[in-house]
N, C-alpha and C positions, 0 to 999 in steps of 0.2 A: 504494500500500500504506500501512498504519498501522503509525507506527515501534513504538507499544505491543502490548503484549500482553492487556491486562487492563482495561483502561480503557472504563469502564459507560458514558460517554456516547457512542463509537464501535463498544463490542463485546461480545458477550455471554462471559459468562465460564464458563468449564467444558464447552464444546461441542464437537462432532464438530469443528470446524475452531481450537478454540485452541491455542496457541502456548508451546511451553517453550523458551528460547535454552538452547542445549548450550553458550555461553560462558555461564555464567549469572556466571562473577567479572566479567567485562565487561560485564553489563549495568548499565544506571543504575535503581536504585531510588529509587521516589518513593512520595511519604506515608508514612508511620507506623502501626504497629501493624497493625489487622485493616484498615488501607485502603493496606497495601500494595500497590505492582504494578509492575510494571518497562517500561522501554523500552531502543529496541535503543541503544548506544553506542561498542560495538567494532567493529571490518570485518568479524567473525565474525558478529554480530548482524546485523548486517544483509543482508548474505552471504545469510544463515540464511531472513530473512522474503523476501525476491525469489525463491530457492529454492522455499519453499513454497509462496507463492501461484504458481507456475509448474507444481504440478502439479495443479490446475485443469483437468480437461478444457477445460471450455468455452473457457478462455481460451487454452490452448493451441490449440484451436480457431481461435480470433480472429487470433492470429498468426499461424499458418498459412494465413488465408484474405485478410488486409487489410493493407498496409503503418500503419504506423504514426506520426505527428507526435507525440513526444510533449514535455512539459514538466513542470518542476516544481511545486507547492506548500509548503504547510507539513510536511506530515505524512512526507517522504520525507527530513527531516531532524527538527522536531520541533516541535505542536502548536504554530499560531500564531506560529509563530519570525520572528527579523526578520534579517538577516546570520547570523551563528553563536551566536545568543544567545536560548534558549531562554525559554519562561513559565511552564511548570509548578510555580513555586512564588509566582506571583505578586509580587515582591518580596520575598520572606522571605529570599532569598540569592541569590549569585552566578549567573547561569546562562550567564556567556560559556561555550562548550565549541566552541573553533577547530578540535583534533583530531579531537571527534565530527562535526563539519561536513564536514570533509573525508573522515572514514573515511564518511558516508555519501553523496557526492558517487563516490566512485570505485567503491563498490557500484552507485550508480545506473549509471552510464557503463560496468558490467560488464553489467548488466543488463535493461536498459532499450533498446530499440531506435530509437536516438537519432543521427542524422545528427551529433553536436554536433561543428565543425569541429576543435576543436584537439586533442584525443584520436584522431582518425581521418583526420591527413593529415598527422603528422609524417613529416618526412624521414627515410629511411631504416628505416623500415618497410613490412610487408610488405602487400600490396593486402587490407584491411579487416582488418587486425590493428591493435588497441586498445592503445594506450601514454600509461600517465598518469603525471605527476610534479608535483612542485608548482606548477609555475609551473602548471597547467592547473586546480586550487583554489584554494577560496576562499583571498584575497577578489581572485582575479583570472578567477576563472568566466566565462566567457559562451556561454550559450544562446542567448540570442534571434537568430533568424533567418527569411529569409521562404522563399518558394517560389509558382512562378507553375507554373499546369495552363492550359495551350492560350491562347485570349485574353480568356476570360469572368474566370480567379479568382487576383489575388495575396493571396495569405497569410502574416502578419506574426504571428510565435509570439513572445510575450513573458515578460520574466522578474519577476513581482511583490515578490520574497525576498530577489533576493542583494545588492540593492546598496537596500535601502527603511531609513527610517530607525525608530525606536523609535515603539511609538506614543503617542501625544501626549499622553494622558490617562497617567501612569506607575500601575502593579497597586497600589504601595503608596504612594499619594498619598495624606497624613493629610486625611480627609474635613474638617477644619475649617481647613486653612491655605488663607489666600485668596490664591488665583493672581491677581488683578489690585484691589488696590484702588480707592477709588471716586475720585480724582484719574486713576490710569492708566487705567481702563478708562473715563471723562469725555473723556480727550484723545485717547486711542486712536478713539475712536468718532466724534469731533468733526471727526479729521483723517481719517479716511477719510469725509469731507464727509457725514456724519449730521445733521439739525438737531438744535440745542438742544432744542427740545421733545421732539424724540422721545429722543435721550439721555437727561433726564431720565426721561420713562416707562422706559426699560430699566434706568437705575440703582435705581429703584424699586420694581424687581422682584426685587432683588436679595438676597445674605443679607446680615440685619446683624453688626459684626462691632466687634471690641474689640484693644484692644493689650494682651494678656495679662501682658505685661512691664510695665505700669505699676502705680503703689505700691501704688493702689487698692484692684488685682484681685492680691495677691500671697497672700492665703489660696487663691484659686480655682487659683491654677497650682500651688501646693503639694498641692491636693490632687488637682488632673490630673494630675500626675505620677508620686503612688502611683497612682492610677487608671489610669493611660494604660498603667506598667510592668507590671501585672496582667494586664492585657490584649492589651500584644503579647509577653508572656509565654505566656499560653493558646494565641495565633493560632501563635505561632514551634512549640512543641512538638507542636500539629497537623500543623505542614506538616513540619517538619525534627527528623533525629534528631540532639539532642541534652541534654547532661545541664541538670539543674533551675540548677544553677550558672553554667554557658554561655548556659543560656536568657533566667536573668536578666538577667546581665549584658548581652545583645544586646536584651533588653528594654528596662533602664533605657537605654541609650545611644538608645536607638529615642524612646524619651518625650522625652528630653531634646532631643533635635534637634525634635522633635515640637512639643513643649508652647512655646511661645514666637511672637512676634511675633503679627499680626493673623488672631487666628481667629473662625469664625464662632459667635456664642453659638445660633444654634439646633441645631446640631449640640452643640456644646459641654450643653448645657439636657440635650438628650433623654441623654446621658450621664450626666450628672450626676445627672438620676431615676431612670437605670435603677439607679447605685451607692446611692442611697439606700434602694430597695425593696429589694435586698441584706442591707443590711445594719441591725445595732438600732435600737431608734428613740431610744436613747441615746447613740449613736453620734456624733461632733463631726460630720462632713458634714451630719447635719441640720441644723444651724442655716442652711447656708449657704441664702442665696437664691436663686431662678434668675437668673442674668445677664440683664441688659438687650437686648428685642430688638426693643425701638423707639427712634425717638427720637438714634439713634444712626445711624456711617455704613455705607454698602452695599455691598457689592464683590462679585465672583465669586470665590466658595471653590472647592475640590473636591466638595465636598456640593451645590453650585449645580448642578452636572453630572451629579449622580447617585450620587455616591463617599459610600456609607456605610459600607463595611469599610475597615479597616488593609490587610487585602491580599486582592484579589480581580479577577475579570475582570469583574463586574457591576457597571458603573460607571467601570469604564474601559475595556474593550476591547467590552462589549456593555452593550445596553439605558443609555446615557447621553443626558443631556437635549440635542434638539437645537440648540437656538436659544442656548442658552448654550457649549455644545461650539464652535460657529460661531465665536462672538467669540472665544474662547480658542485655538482653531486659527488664525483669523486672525493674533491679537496673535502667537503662537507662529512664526509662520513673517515676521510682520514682523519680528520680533526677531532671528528664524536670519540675514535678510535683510541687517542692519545688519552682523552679525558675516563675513559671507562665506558663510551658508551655507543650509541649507533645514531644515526639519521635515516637510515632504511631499511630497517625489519621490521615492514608492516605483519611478519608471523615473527615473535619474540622468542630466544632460544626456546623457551616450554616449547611450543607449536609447530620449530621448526626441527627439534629434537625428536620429538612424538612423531613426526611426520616420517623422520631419516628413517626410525625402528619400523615404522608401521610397513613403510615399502620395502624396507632393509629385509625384512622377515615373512614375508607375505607369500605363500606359497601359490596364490590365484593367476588363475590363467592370464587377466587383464587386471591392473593395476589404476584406479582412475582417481581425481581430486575433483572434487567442485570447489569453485572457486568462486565468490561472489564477483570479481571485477575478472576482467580476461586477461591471459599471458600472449596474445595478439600483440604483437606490434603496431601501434597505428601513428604512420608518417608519411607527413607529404613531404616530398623531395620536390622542391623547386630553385635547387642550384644547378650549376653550367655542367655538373660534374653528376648528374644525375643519369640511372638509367635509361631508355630512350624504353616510352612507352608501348610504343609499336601503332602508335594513334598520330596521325601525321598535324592533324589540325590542333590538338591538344599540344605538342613538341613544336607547332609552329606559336601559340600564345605563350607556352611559356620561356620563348627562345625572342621576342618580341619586347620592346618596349614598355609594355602595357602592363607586364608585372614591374611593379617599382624593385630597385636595385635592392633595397632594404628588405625584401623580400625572397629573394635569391638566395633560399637557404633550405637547410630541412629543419621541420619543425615535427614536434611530438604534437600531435591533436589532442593529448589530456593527460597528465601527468598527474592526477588524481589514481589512476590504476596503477598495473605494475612497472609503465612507462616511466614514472614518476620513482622507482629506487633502480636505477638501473643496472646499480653494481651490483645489487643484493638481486636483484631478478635474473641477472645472466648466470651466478654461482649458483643457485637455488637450479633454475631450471639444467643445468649440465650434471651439479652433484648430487640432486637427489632424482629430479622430474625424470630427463636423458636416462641418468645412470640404471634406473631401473627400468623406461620403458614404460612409464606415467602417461595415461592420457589425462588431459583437463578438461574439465567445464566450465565454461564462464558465462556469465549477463554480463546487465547493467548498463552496459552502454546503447542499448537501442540501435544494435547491426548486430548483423551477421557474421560470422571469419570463421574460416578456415588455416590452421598454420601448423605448416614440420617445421621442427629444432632440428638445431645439429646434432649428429649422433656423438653419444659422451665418446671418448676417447679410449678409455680403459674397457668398457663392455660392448663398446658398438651400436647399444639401443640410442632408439630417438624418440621424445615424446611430442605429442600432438595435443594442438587444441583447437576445440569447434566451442566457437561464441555464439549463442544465440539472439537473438532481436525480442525486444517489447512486444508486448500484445496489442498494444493502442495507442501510450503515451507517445506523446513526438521524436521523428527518429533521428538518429544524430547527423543525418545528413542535414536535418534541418537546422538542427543545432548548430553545428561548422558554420552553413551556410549565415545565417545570422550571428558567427564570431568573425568571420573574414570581413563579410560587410562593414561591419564595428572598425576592422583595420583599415583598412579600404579609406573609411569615413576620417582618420584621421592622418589618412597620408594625401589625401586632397581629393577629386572627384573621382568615382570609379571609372573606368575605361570601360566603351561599350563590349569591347572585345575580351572583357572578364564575364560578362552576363553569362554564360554558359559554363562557366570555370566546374560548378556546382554539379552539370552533369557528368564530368570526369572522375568524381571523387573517388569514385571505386577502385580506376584502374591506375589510379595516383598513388593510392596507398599499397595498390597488389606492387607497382611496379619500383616503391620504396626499397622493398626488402630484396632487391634483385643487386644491388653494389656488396660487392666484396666483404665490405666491414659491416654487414647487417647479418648474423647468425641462423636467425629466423626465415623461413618463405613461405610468405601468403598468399595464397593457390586462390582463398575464394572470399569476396568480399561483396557483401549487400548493405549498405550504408545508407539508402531509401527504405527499406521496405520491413513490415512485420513478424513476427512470426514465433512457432514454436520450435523445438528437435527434439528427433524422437532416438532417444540409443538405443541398439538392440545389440546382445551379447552371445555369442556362445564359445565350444572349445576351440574353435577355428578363425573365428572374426567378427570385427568391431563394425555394424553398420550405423552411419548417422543420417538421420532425414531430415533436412531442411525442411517445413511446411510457410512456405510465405505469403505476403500478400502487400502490393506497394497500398501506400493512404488512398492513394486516390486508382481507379479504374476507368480509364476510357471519358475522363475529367468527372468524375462520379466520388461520391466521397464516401471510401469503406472504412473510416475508421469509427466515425460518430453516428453512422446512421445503424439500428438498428436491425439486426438481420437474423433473430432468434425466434421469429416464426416463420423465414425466409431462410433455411441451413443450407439446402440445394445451391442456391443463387449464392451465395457465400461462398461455399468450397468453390464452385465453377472457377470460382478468380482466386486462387490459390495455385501457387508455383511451387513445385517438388524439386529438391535439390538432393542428390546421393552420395553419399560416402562411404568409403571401404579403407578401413584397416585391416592389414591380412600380413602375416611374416615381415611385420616391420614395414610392410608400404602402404603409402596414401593413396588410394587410386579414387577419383571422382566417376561413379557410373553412368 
């Protein structure tokens, strides 16, 4: 279920099937003014939405007819959440909420038909009566568990959420502070055995950048700081209610932590011109010149990765650059390392321990994990140095003008999944996933995928993963498609010659994992359309059946309309898609 109500990017708003909390003092409201909307926060609330979705024929159906595995996500506590600690405002405030985590953990466990052991085998309760207390939440939860069917299938259900650390790139990372100067990120690069030559080219590529603190440059920070207070003034009273006075005030302190030490002047620049166009042309900022952005040193900013707002998810939890996200996630978890601790195990030794034994020892024909988010790769490759699609008019737009320079990279499309710990996702999936010969499962993301790993080294196995797509909620094609826009929007007018960009996306991200340094290959990708998979097991082979179906048919709208006393006319526009695991090979039927 969706802990929101009202929320355009998951739901349509005003419909036979939306949603009013009858706690509505206990709900949490988010946004401001006419972009209000609320999500569930009390054990009423959410009480409330498991309730509803429950009377669901069909679904009631499904329970009635199929035992159930089930596990969590984000959304059954709250959009992209990481422990108890919400995104919805991107950085603009607080969003630990321990109580809301818990009140929806013990809805879930009321609700939810879930084997989970420590609510359903306390002592001295009654044979399948439910007893929660705290010791059994957050942050001492545990779901993950496995289950073997006869001798062909052990099943390893895992938990991606409750114990995964922040993500790495932070919503409100001022796009011109540089996270590794050009000394740190030289030696960082050197000691994880880089050559020199090639370090250079990578510092090279870098942004250039200034000690805004020196005597120099003391009109330019004087006047990034009215500038900078302006602006996370506008940002804060967008996202949070409060008054002009409060606003400021969390404004200026925002600047001032802000505006100092090594930032990047071309970020810094395109600011600086947008304040100018603003304002008179007898105005003092004119005089100033644009800061230097040659000639000077190089480093990895937040805007090297993609971060051009003060607070946002576009650049840091999705669409960020990949090859620079890499270094910085690495440096980032060598650093956790030094301290005693990690930046990327979203499974914490327990989980990924229990996981080694569970495959380590598993005598089953097929060895499988479900996975709430997908071990899919998802990357658009849009630099010079990218695979050649096989699509002549797509290779002729992206070899064109019309994509801007700043764009001529690869980017990770969400870094919210396993995209997002990349060093810890490449050793997971080689030493335990590969080593044994692990298929996955995954959602979440609202597509399709198909992907082989490379075979482990030491046993030769390769494991596999089939993502499946949403039933209804919006796909992430659409989603992308309204993140690029967003970019688009602020790198100046979109070019007509990208209006189509949206229907390539599929064979953008099959044709990502085709360069040398990508491990992974994505054989099958559906990033429009819905649907369910069906696994089928026995001693000899893994079949997976794609059942899909795009939003719209023949410009007809199948997602919202109705079609549960019209079932025929429903399947008719359903697309079957085949897969075959058999002695190690993927073969599409």
């Amino acid at each position: 279920m969706y802990e929101t109500t009202g929320d355009s990017q998951f739901q349509s708003v005003g419909g036979a099937r939306s949603i009013e909390f009858t706690d509505n003092e206990g709900a949490l409201t988010i946004g401001v003014g006419d972009n209000k909307t609320q999500a569930a926060n009390s054990l009423d609330n959410y009480r409330q939405l498991y309730k509803t979705y429950r009377t669901d024929e069909l679904l009631q159906r499904v329970h009635e007819r199929f035992p159930m595995i089930a596990i969590w996500d984000d959304h059954e506590f709250s959009d992209d959440s990481w422990g108890d600690t919400a995104t919805y405002l991107d950085g603009a405030g607080d969003e630990k909420q321990t109580q809301r985590k818990k009140n929806s953990e013990i809805a879930y466990f009321e609700f939810m038909p879930i084997d989970h052991e420590q609510p359903h085998t306390q002592a001295g309760l009654a044979a399948g009566a439910i007893g929660i207390n705290e010791e059994h939440l957050f942050p001492n939860t545990r779901i993950y568990r496995d289950f073997q069917f006869g001798q062909h299938l052990h099943l390893a259900m895992t938990d991606f959420r409750t114990n995964r650390p922040d993500h790495i790139l932070p919503e409100d990372a001022f796009p011109a502070a540089v996270a590794m100067d050009q000394a740190t990120l030289s030696t960082f690069l050197l000691g994880a055995g880089m050559a020199q030559a090639r370090v250079d080219g990578i510092v090279s590529q870098m942004s250039p950048y200034v000690n805004i603190d020196d005597a120099m440059f003391a009109p330019y920070k004087a006047t990034f700081l009215e500038v900078f207070t302006g602006l996370y003034m506008q940002e804060l009273m967008a996202r949070v209610e409060l008054s002009q006075a409060d606003a400021f005030a969390q404004a200026q302190q925002r600047a001032v932590a802000a505006v100092k030490g090594n930032l990047t002047t071309t970020y810094l620049n395109q600011v600086l011109a947008g304040a100018k166009a603003a304002l008179p042309a007898e105005h003092p900022i004119q005089m100033l010149p644009a800061l230097p952005e040659t000639d000077i040193a190089q480093g990895l900013a937040f805007y090297t990765m993609g971060k051009t707002s003060l607070f946002g998810f576009i650049g840091s939890r999705y669409l960020v650059v990949k090859d620079t996200y890499d270094i910085y996630a690495g440096y980032r978890e060598y650093v956790a390392n030094l301290q005693g601790g990690t930046a990327q195990k979203a499974f914490d030794d327990r989980q990924t321990n229990w996981l080694a034994q569970t495959f380590g020892t598993s005598t089953s024909t097929w060895k499988m994990l479900g996975s709430s988010v997908s071990f899919s790769p998802l990357i658009f490759d849009l630099s010079a140095s990218r695979a050649d699609s096989g699509l002549s008019l797509l290779e002729g737009v992206l070899d064109s003008e019309a994509i801007p320079a700043a764009l001529k990279q690869r980017f990770y499309l969400e870094a919210d999944q396993w995209d997002g710990f990349p060093q810890f996702k490449s050793s997971f999936v080689d030493n335990v996933m590969s080593q044994f010969g692990v298929i996955s499962l995954g959602g979440d993301v609202h597509s399709s995928y198909v992907t082989e790993h490379k075979p482990n080294a030491v046993t030769g196995k390769r494991s596999f993963n089939f993502t499946t797509s949403s039933v209804s909620s919006g796909t992430f094609g659409s989603f992308l498609e309204n993140g690029m826009n967003q970019i688009f929007a602020q790198l100046g007018e979109v070019p007509a010659a990208l209006s189509d960009l949206p229907f390539y996306f599929d064979p953008l991200v099959q044709s990502a994992t085709k360069r040398d340094d990508i491990t992974d290959d994505m054989v099958f990708s559906r990033m429009w359309e819905h649907g369910v998979a069906i696994v089928e097991v026995d001693a000899e082979q893994v079949l997976v059946n794609f059942h899909n179906t795009g939003s719209t048919f023949h410009n007809m709208d199948t997602v919202t309309r109705n079609y549960y006393d019209d079932a025929e006319s429903f399947l008719s526009k359903v697309r079957l898609y085949k897969f075959k695991v058999m002695d190690g090979v993927l073969t599409q039927l």
